[in-house]
Structures are given as C-alpha cells and as structure tokens.
mmCIF file of the C-alpha atoms, coordinates in Angstrom:
data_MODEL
# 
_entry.id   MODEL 
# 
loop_
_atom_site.group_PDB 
_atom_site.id 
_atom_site.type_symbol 
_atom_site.label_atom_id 
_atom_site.label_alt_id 
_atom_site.label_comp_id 
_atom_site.label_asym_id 
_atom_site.label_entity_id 
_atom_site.label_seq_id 
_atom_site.pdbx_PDB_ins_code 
_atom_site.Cartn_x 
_atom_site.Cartn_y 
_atom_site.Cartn_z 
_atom_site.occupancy 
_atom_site.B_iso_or_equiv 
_atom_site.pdbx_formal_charge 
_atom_site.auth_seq_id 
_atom_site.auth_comp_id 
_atom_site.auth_asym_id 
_atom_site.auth_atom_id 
_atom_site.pdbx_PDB_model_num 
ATOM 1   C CA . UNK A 1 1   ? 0.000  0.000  0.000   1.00 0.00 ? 1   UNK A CA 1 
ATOM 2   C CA . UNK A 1 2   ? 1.405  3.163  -1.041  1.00 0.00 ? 2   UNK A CA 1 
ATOM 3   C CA . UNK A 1 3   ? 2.298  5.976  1.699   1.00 0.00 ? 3   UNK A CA 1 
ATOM 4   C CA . UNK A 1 4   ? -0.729 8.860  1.724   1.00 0.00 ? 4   UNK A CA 1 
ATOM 5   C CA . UNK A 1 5   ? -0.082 12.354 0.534   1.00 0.00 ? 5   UNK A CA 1 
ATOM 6   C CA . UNK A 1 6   ? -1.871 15.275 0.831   1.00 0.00 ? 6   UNK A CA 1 
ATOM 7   C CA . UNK A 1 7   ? -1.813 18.498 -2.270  1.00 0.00 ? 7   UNK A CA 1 
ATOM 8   C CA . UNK A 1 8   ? -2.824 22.020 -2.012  1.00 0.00 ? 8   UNK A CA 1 
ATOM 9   C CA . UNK A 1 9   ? -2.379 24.962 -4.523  1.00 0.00 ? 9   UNK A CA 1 
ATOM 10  C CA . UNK A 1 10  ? -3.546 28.522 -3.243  1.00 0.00 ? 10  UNK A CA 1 
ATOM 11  C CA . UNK A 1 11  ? -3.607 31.305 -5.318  1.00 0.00 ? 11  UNK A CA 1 
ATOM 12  C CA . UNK A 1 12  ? -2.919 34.222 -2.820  1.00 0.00 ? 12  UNK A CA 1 
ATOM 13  C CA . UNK A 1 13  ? -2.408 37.862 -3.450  1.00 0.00 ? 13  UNK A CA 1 
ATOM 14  C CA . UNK A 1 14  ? 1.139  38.626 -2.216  1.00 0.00 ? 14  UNK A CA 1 
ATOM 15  C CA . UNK A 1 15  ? 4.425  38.890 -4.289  1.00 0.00 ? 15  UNK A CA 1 
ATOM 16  C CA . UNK A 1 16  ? 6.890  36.434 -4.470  1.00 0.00 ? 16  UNK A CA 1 
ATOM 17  C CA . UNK A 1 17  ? 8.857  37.819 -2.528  1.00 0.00 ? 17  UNK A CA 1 
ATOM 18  C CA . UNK A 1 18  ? 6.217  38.330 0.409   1.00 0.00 ? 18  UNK A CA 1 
ATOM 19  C CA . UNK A 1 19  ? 5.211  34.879 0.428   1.00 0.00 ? 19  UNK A CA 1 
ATOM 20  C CA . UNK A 1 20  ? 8.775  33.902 -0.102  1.00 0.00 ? 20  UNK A CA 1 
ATOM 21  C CA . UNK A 1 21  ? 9.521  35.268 3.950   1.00 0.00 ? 21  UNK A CA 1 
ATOM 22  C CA . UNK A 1 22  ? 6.691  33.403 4.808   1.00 0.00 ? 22  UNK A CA 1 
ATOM 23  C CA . UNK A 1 23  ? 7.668  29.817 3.350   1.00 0.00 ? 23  UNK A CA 1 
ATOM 24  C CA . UNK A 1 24  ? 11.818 30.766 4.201   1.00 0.00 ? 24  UNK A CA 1 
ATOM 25  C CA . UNK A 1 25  ? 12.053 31.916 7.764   1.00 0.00 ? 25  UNK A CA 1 
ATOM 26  C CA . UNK A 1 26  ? 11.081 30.870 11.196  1.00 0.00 ? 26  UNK A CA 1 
ATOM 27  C CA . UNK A 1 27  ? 8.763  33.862 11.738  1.00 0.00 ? 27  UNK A CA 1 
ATOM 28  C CA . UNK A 1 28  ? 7.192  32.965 8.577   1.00 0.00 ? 28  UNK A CA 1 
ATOM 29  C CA . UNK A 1 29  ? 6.099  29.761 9.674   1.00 0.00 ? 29  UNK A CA 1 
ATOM 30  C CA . UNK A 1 30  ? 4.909  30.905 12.956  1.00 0.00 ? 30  UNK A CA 1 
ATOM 31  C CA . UNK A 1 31  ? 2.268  33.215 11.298  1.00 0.00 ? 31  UNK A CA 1 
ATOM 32  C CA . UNK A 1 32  ? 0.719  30.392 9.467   1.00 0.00 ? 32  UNK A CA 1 
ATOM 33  C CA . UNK A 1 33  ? 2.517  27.099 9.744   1.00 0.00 ? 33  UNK A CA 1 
ATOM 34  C CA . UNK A 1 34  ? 3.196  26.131 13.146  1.00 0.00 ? 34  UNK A CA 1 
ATOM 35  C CA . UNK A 1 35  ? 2.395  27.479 16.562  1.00 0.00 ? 35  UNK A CA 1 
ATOM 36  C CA . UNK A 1 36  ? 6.093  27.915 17.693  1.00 0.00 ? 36  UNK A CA 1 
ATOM 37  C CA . UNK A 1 37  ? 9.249  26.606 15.515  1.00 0.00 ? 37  UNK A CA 1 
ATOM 38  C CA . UNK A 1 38  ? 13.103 26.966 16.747  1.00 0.00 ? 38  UNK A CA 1 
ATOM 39  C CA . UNK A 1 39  ? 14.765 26.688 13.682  1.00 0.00 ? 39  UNK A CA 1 
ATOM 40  C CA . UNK A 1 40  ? 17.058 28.223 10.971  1.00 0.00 ? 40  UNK A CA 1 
ATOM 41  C CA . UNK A 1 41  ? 15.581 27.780 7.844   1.00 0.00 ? 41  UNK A CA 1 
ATOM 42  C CA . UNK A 1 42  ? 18.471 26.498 5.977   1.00 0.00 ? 42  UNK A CA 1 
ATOM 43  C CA . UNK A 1 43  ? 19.682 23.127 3.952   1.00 0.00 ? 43  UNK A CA 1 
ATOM 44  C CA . UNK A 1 44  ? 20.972 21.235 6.471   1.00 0.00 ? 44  UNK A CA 1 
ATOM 45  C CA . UNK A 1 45  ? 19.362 22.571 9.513   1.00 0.00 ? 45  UNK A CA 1 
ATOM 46  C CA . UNK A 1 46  ? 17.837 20.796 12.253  1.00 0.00 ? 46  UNK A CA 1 
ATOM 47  C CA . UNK A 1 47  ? 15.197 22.026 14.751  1.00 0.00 ? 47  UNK A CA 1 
ATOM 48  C CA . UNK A 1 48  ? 12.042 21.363 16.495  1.00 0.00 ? 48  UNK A CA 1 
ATOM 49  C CA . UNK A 1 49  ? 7.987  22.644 15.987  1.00 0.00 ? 49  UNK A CA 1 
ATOM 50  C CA . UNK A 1 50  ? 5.203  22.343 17.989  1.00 0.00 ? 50  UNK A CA 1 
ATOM 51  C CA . UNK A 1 51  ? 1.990  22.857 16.656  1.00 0.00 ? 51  UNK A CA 1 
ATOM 52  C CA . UNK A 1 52  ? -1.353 22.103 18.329  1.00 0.00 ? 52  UNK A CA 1 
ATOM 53  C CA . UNK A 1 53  ? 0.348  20.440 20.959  1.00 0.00 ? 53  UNK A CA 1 
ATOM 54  C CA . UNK A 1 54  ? 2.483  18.228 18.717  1.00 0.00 ? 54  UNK A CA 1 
ATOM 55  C CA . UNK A 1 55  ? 5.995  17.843 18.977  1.00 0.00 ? 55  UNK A CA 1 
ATOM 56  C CA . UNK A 1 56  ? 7.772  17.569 15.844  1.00 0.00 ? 56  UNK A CA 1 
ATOM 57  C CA . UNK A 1 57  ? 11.538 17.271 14.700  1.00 0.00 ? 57  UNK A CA 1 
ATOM 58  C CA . UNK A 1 58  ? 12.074 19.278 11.524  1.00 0.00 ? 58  UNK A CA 1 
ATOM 59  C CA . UNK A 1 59  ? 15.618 18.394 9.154   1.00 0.00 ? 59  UNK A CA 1 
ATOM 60  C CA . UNK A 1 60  ? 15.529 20.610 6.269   1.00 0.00 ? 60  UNK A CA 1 
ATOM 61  C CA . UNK A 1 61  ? 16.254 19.655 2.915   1.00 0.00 ? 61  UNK A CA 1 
ATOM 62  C CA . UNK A 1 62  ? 16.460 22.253 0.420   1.00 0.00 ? 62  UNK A CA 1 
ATOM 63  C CA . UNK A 1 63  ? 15.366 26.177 0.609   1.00 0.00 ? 63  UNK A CA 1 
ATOM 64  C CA . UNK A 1 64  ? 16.154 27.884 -3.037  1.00 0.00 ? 64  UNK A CA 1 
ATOM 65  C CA . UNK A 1 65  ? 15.015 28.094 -6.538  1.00 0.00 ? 65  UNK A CA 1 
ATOM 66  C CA . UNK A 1 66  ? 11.389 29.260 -4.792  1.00 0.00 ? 66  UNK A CA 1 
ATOM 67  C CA . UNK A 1 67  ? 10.615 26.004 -2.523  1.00 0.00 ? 67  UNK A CA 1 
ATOM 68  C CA . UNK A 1 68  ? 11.690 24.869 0.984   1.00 0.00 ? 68  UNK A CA 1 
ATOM 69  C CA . UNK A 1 69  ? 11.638 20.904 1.517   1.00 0.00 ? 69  UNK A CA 1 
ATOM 70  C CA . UNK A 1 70  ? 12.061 19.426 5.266   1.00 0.00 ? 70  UNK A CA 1 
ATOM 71  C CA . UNK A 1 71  ? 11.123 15.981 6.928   1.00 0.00 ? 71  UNK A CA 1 
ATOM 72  C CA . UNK A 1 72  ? 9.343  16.050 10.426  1.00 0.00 ? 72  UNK A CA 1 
ATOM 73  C CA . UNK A 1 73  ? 9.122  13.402 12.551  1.00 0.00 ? 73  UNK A CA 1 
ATOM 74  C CA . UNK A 1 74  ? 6.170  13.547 15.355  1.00 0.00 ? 74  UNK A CA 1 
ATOM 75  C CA . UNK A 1 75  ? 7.042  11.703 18.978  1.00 0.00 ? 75  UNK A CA 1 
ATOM 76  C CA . UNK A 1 76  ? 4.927  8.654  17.887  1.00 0.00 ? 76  UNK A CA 1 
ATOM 77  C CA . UNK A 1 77  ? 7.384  8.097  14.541  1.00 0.00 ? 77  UNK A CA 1 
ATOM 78  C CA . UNK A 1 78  ? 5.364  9.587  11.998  1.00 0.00 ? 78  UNK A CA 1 
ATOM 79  C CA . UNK A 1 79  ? 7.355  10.936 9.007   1.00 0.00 ? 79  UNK A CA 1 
ATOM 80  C CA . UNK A 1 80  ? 6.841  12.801 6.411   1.00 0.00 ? 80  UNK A CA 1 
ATOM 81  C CA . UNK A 1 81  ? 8.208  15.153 3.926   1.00 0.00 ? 81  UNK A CA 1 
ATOM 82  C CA . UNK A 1 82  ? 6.550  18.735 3.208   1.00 0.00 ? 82  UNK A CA 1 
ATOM 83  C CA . UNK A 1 83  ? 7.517  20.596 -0.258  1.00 0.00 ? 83  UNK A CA 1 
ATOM 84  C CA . UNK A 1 84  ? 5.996  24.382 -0.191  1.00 0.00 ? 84  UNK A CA 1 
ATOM 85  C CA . UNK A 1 85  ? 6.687  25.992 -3.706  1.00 0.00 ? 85  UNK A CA 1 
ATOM 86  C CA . UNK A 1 86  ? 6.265  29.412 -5.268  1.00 0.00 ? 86  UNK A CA 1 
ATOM 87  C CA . UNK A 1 87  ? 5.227  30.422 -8.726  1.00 0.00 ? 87  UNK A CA 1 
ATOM 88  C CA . UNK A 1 88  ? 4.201  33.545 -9.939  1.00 0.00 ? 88  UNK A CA 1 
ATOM 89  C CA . UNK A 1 89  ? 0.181  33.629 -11.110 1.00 0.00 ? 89  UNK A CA 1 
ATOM 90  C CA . UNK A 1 90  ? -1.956 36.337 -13.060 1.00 0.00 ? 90  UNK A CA 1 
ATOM 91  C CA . UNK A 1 91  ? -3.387 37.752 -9.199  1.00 0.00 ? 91  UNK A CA 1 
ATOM 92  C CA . UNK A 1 92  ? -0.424 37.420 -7.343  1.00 0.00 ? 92  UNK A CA 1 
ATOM 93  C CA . UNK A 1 93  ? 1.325  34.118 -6.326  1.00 0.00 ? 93  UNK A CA 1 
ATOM 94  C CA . UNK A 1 94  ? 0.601  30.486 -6.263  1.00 0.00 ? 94  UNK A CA 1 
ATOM 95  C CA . UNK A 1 95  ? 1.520  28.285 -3.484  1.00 0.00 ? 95  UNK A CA 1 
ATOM 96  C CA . UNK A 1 96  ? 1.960  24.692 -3.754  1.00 0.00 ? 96  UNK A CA 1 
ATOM 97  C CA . UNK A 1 97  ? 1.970  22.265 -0.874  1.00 0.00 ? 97  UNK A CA 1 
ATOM 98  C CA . UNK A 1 98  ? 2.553  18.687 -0.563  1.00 0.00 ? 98  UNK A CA 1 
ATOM 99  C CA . UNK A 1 99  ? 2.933  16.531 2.616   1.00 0.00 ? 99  UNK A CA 1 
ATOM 100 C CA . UNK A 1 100 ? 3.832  12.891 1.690   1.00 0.00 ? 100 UNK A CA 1 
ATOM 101 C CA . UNK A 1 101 ? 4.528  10.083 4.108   1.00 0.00 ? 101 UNK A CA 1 
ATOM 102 C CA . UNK A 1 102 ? 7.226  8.132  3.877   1.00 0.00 ? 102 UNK A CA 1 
ATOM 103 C CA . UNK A 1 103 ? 5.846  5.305  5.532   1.00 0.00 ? 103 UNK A CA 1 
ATOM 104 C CA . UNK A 1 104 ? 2.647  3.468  5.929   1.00 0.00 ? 104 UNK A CA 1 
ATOM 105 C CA . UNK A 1 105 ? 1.335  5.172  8.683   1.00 0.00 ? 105 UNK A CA 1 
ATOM 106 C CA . UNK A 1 106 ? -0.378 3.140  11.557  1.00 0.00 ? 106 UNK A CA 1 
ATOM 107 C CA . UNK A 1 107 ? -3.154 5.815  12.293  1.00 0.00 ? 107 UNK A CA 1 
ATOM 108 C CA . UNK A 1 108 ? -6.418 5.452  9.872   1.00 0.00 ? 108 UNK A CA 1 
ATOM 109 C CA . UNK A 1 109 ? -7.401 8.820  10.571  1.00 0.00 ? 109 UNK A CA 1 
ATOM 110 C CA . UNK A 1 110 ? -3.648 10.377 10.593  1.00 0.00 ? 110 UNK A CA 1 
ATOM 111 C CA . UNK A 1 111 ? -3.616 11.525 6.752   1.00 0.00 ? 111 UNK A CA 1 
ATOM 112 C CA . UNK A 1 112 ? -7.271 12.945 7.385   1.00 0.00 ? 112 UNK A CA 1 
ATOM 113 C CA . UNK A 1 113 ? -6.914 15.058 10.671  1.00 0.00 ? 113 UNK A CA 1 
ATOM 114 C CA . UNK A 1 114 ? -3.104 16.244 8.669   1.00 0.00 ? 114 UNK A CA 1 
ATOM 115 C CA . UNK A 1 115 ? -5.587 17.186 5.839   1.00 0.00 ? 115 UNK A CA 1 
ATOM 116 C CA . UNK A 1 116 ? -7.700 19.085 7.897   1.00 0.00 ? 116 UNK A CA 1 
ATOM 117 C CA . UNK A 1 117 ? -4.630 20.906 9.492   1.00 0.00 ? 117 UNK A CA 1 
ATOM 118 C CA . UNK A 1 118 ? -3.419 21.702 6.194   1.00 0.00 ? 118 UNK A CA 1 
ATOM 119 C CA . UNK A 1 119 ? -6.849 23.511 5.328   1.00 0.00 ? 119 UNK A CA 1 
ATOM 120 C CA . UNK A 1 120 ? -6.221 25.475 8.422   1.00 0.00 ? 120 UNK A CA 1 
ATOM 121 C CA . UNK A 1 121 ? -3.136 26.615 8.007   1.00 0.00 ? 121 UNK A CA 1 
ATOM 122 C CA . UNK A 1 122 ? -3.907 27.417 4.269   1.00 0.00 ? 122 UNK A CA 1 
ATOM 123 C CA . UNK A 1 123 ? -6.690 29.947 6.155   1.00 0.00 ? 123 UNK A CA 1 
ATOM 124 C CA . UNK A 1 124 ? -4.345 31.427 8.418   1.00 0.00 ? 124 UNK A CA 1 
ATOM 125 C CA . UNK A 1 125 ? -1.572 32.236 5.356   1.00 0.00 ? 125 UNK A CA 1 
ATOM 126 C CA . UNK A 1 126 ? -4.593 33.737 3.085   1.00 0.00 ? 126 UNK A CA 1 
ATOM 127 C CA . UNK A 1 127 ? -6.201 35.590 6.361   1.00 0.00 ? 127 UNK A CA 1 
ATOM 128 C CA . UNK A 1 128 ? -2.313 37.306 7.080   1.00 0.00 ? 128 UNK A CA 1 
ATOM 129 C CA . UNK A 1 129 ? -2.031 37.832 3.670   1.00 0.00 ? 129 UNK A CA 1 
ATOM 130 C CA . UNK A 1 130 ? -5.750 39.960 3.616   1.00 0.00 ? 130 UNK A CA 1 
ATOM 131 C CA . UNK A 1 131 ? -4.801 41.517 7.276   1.00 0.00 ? 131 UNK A CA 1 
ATOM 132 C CA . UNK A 1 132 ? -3.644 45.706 6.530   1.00 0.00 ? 132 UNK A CA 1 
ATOM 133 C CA . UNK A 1 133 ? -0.631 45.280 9.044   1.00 0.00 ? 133 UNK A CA 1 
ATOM 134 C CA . UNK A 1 134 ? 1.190  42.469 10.531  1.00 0.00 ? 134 UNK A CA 1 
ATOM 135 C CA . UNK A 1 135 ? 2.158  41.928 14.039  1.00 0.00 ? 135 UNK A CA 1 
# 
C-alpha cells in the first residue's frame, strides 16, 4: 500500500517575494505554519515545531530556486516530507503544498486530521495575507 499524501495549490495575493519570507524563515512559519518553531531555515538545519500540541523534529532539505523541503518526525514516529513551492500567477502568487509520508502510517485517521490541518493553516496564510498590518 502506497504511503498517503496530501496536495494544495492557493492562489494568494502577495508577491513572491512576500510569500517567499513566509515559506523561508522561522517567523514565517509561525504566522501560518506552526504554533512555535526553533529553527534556521536552511539546507541542512535541524530544529524542532510544535503545533497544536504536537511535537515535531524538523531536518531541512532544500530552501532555493522558490521552494523549501524538510522531513518532520512527530514523537509517535510519523514521518513525512513537506515541499511548499512558489510560482508567480496572473493575481499574485501560487503556493503549492505537498505533505507525503514516507511510511505506511499506523493511524487510519492520521492523513485525514493532517488534511484538515493543512486547510487550516492554508486559512491562516490567506487571512495574514488579507490583514492591513502584521504583528
């Protein structure tokens, strides 16, 4: 049986370069991504998020050439591998997302609650992005 994965594409009005600090840097991901992240965004880097209560270790992959790629690893062994890509669209910018597993996991419902979380966090990007001012 082949691991799950989970797609998104968003089509968000921000420039590349705008949604490029939110994909690239740990203050990024704490406006839409995770709750609380202590990481360098960087090939090679290492760190840990926590988001709704789950603990994850984060290894990044690859950040350039408009995507970032990292594996996290939740306390209970689940592991997958996030891609979040850039392009350039007719209103703005288009964001890609994938999350694929790369193993079986042992939880039925795991791939459907990540799905959910997914939609969530695809809110909370497009609700910064429509916000006048940031905090």
């Amino acid at each position: 049986m082949d691991a799950p994965a989970i797609e998104r594409e968003i089509e968000i009005d921000l420039s590349t370069e705008e949604l490029w600090e939110l994909i690239s840097t740990a203050e990024g991901w704490r406006s839409w991504l995770v709750d609380d992240v202590d990481i360098d965004v960087r090939v090679g880097a290492a760190g840990i998020a926590i988001d709704d209560d789950v603990r994850r270790a984060i290894a990044v992959e690859h950040v350039g050439d408009s995507e970032v790629r990292f594996v996290w690893c939740d306390e209970e062994g689940e592991v997958s591998r996030v891609t979040i890509s850039i392009d350039d669209s007719d209103d703005g910018s288009r964001l890609r997302i994938s999350e694929q597993w790369l193993a079986p996991t042992r939880c039925a419902d795991c791939p459907l609650r990540a799905e959910r979380r997914w939609d969530l966090r695809a809110c909370l990007l497009c609700l910064g992005a429509l916000a006048p001012c940031r905090a």
